[in-house]
matplotlib code that plots the C-alpha trace (Angstrom):
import matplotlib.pyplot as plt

x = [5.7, 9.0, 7.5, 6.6, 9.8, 11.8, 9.7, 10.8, 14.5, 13.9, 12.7, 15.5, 17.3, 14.8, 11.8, 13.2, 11.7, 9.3, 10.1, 10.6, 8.0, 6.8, 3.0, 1.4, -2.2, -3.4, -6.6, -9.4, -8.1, -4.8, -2.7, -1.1, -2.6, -0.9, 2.5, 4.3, 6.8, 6.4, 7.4, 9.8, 8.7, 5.0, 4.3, 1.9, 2.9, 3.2, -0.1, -1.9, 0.5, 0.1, -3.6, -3.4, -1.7, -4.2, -7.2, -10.6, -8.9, -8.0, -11.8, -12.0, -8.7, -5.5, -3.3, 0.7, 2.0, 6.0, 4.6, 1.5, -0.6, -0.2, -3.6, -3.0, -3.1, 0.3, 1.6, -1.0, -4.1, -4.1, -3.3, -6.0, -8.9, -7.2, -7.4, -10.7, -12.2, -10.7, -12.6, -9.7, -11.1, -7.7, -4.3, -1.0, 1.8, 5.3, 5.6, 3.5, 4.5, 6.6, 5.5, 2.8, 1.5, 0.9, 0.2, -3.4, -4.4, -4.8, -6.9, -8.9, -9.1, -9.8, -12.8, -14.2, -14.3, -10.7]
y = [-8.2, -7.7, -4.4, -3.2, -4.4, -2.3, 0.5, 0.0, 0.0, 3.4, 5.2, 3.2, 5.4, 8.4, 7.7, 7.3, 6.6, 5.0, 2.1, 1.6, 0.3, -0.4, -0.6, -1.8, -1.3, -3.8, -3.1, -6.0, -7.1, -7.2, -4.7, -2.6, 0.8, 2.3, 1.8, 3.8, 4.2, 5.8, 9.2, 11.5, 11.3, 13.1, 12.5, 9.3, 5.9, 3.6, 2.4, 6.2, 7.1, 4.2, 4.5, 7.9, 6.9, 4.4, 6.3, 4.8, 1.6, 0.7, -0.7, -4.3, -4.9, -5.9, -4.0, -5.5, -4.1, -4.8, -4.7, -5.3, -2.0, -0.1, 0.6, 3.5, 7.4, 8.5, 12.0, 10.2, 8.7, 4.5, 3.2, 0.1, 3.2, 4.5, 0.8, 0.1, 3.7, 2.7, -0.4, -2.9, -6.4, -8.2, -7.6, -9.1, -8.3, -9.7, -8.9, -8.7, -5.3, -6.1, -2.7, -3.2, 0.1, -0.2, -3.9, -5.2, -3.8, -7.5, -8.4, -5.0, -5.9, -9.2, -8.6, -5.7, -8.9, -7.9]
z = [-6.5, -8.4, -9.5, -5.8, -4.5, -7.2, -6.0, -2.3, -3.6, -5.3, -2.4, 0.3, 2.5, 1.8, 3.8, 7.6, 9.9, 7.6, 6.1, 2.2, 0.8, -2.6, -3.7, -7.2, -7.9, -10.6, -12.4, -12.0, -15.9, -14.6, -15.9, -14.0, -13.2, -10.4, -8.6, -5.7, -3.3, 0.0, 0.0, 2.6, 6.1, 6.1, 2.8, 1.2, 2.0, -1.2, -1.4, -1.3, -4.5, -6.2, -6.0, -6.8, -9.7, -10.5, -9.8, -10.7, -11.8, -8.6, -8.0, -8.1, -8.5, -6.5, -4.1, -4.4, -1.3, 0.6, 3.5, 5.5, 5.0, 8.2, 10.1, 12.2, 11.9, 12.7, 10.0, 7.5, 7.8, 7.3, 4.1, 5.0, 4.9, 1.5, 0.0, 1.4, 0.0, -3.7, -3.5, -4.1, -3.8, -2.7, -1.2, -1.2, 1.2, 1.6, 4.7, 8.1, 9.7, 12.4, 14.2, 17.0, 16.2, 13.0, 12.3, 11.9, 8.6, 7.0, 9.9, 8.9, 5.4, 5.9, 8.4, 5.8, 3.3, 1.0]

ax = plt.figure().add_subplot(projection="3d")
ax.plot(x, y, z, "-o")
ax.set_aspect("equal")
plt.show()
């Protein structure tokens, strides 16, 4: 999480009116094979690049996420359908996203068996 918070602090003040968040991908050994920050307004939230980054390591592994993973298709699509697609078997989030509209990707995840 210390990781994907420094990640957040890298990107602060550049990703309005997204928030800054900070995303690590671990591999199912552990190690860490992906990490992110959400880009400029329009571009990938911090899960997408840090799974990009990650690529087929992602499966099976872990998703260390800021914030709750948003699940709604605003400039970009979900991050929840990006994690679920890579096959990440668990995800941890510091924070529930206190934005109605796009809150409810743990409930997603959970109910999709992450």
């Amino acid at each position: 999480m210390r990781l994907a918070i420094e990640q957040a602090h890298e990107v602060k003040g550049s990703t309005y009116p997204n928030p800054p968040v900070g995303a690590v991908i671990l591999a199912a050994d552990g190690e860490v094979a992906g990490v992110g920050g959400t880009e400029p307004a329009g571009g990938a939230h911090a899960e997408v690049v840090a799974l990009r980054a990650a690529g087929e390591r992602a499966a099976g592994g872990t998703a260390v996420v800021t914030l709750e993973p948003c699940n709604h298709h605003g400039r970009t699509p979900p991050c929840v359908d990006a994690l679920l697609v890579a096959g990440v078997a668990a995800v941890v989030y510091a924070v529930a996203d206190p934005n109605p509209v796009a809150a409810g990707g743990a409930d997603r995840l959970r109910a999709a068996g992450v």
